[in-house]
KEVEX-489697 format. One line per field, with one value per residue (C-alpha): residue number from 1; residue in three letters; x, y, z. Coordinates in steps of 0.25 Angstrom, whole numbers. Example, Ala and Ser with C-alpha at 12.3 -4.5 7.8 and 13.67 -1.06 7.14 Angstrom:
resi (1, 2)
resn (ALA, SER)
xx (49, 55)
yy (-18, -4)
zz (31, 29)
//
This chain:
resi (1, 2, 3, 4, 5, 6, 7, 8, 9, 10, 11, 12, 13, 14, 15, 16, 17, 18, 19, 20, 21, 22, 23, 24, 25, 26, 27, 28, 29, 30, 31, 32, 33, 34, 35, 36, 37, 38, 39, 40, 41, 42, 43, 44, 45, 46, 47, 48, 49, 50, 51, 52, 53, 54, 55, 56, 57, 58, 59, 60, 61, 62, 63, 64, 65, 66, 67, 68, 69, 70, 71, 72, 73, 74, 75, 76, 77, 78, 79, 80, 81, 82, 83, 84, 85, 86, 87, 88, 89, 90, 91, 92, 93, 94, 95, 96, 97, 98, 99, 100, 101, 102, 103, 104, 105, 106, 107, 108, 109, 110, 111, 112, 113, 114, 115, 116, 117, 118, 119, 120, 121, 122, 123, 124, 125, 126, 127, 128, 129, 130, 131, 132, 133, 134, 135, 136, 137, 138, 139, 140, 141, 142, 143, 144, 145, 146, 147, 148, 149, 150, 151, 152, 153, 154, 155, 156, 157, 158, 159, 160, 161, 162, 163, 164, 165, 166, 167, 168, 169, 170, 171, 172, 173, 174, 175, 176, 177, 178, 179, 180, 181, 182, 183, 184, 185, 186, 187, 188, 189, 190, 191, 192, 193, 194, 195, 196, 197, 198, 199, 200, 201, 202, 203, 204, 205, 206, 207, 208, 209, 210, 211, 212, 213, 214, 215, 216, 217, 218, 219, 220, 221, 222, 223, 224, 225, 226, 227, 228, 229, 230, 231, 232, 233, 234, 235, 236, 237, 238, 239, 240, 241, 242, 243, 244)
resn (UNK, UNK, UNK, UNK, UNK, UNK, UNK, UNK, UNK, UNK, UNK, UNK, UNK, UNK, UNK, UNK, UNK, UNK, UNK, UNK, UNK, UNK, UNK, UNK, UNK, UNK, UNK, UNK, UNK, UNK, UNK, UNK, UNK, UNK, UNK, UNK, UNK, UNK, UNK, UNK, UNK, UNK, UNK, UNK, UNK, UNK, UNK, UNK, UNK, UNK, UNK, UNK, UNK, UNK, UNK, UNK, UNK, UNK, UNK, UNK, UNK, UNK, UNK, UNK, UNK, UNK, UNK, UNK, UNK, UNK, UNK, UNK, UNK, UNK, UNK, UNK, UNK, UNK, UNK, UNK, UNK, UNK, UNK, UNK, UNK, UNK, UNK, UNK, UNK, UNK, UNK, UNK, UNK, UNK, UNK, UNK, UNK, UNK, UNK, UNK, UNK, UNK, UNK, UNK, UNK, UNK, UNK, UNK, UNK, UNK, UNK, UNK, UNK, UNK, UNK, UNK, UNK, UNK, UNK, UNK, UNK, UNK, UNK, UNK, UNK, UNK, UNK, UNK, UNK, UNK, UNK, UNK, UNK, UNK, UNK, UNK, UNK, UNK, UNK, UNK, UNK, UNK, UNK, UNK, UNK, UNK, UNK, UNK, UNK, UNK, UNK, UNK, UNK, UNK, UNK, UNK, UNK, UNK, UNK, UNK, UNK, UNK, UNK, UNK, UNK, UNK, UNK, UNK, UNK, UNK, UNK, UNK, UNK, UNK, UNK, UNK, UNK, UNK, UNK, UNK, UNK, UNK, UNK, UNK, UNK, UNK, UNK, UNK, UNK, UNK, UNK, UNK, UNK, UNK, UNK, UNK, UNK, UNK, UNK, UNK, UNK, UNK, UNK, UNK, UNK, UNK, UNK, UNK, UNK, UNK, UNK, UNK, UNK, UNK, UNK, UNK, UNK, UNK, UNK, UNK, UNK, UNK, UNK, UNK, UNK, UNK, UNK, UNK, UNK, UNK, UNK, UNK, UNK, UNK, UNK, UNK, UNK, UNK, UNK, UNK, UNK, UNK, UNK, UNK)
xx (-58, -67, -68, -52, -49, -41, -26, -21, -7, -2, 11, 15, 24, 37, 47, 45, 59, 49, 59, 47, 51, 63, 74, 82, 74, 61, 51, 43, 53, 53, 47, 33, 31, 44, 37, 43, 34, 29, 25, 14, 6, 11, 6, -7, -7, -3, -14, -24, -14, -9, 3, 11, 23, 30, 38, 48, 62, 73, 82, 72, 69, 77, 71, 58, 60, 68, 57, 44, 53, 56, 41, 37, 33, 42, 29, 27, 35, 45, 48, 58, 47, 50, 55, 40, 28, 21, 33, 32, 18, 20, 32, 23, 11, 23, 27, 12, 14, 21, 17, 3, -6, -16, -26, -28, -15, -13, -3, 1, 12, 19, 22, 7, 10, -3, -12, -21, -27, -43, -37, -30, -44, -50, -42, -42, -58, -60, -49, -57, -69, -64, -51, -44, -45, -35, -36, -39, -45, -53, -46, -47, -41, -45, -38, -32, -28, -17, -10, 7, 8, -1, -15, -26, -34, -46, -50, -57, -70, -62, -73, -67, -52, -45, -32, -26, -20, -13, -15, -24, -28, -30, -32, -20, -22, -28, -17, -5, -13, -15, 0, 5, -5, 2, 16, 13, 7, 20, 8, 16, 20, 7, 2, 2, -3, -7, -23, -18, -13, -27, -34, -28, -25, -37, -53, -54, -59, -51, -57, -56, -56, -55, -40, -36, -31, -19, -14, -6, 8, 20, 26, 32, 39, 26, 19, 28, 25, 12, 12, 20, 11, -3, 6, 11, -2, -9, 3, -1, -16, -13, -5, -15, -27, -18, -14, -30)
yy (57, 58, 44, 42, 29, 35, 32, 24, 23, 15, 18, 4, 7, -3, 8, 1, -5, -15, -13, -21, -33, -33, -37, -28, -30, -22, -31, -27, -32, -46, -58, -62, -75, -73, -59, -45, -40, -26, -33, -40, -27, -23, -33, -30, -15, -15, -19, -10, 4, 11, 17, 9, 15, 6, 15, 9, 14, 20, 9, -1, 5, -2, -17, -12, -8, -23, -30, -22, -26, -41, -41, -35, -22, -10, -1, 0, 12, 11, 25, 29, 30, 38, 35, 32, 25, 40, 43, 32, 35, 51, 46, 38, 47, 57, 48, 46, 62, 57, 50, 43, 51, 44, 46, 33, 28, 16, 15, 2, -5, -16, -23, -26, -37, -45, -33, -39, -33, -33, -24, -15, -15, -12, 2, 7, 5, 11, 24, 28, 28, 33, 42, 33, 18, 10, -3, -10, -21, -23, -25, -39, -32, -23, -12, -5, 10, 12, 24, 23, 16, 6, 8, 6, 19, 14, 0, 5, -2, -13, -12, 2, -4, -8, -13, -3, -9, -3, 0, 15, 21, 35, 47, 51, 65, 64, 54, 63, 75, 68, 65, 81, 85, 75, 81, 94, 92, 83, 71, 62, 52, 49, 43, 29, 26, 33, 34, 41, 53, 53, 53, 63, 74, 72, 72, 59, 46, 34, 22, 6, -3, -18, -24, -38, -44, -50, -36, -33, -28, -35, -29, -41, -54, -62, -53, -57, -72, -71, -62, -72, -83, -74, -71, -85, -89, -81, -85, -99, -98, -89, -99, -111, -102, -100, -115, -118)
zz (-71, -85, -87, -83, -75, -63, -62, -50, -44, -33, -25, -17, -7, -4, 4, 17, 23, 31, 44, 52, 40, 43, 33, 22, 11, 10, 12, 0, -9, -1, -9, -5, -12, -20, -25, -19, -10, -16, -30, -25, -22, -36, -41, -34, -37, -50, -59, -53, -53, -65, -57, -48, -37, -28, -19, -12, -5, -13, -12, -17, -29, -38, -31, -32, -48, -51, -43, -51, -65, -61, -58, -74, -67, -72, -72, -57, -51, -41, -33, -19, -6, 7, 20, 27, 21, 17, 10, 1, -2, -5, -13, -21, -23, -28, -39, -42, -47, -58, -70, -71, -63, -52, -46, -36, -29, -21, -10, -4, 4, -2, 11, 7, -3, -2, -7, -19, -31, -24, -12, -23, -31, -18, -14, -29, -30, -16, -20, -34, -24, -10, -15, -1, 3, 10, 11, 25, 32, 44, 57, 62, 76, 87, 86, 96, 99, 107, 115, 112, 125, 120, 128, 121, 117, 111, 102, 88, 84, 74, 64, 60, 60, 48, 44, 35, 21, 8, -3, 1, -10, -14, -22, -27, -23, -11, -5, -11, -4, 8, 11, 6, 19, 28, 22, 24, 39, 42, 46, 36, 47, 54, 42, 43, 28, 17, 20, 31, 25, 18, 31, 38, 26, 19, 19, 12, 18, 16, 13, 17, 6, 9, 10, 16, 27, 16, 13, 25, 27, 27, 39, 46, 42, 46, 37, 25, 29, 29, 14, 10, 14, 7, -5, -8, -6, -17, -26, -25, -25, -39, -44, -42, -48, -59, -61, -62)
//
């Protein structure tokens, strides 16, 4: 790098239709506190990246861009996604081809609204060291392995388990590389995230760096009530901090 500091982008995916949510709104432009859901992880993301994409679906575009510029942040990108989750992502490492090069990239879910800066910090100080980290948790449950006719087939040792999280974090490269692999073998569908393309396709490790039990996915409407409750909370503790 002669002495360069290393370029990092972030792709924050929003292109979900959140069918399980229910509702015809997206549910990553609902308010959270009275704040769209996605900008919160902007928010979080922003000030540790030099390139930010939200992705999101063609017809939402045009709310996500009003949205950034309400919000005085015209400098984050907004691009089309695809049809399934991996689409979004190799959409987004695409757009990364253009412009200002990087060579660390960030992919995160924006139903994961309550990511904080020091999970951030965490992914991009273990990637410049391990080239792939996800963020993740230890399991709290035993887990269960299961045939399709739901008979157990075996019960792994739970200190080996973890609760996988976003932001994953990666070499540019290497991720971009990784999914052109599971393209060209047609594997594109049994990946369930974006470590997982890395895992199968490649020689490198991925890495576990610590997440929280806060940053979970909004998947269900009890999950937004209880994002709701976490984020409000953090808005009023903030405030009284700043009243002092």
């Amino acid at each position: 790098m002669s002495g360069k500091k290393a370029k990092i982008g972030a792709l924050l995916l929003a292109a979900g239709k959140g069918t399980r949510f229910g509702g015809d709104t997206p549910k990553q432009f609902l308010p959270v506190d009275e704040t769209p859901m996605f900008l919160y992880s902007v928010d979080a993301l922003l000030p540790h990246v030099d390139r930010l994409i939200v992705v999101t679906g063609e017809n939402s575009i045009g709310e996500a861009k009003r949205i950034l510029d309400d919000a005085g942040l015209p400098e984050v990108e907004v691009i089309a996604g695809g049809k399934e989750r991996y689409d979004s992502s190799m959409k987004g490492l695409e757009a990364l081809e253009t412009g200002l090069s990087c060579e660390y990239v960030l992919i995160h879910d924006s139903a994961r609204c309550m990511l904080t800066e020091e999970i951030v910090c965490n992914v991009i100080e273990g990637v410049k060291k391990c080239g792939a980290v996800i963020a993740a948790v230890p399991s709290k449950d035993t887990v269960k392995l299961a045939s399709e006719g739901g008979t157990v087939t075996a019960t792994p040792d739970r200190r080996t388990c973890y609760a996988v999280q976003t932001p994953q974090a990666f070499r540019t490269e290497l991720i971009r590389e990784a999914y052109k692999k599971a393209e060209k073998e047609a594997a594109l569908s049994g990946l369930t995230d974006d470590a997982s393309a890395v895992e199968r396709f490649t020689d490198v490790k991925v890495h576990i760096v610590p997440g929280s039990e806060e940053n979970f996915k909004v998947t269900t409407q009890f999950d937004f009530m209880m994002a709701e409750a976490v984020l409000t909370a953090r808005r009023l503790k903030r405030e009284a901090e700043e009243k002092r």
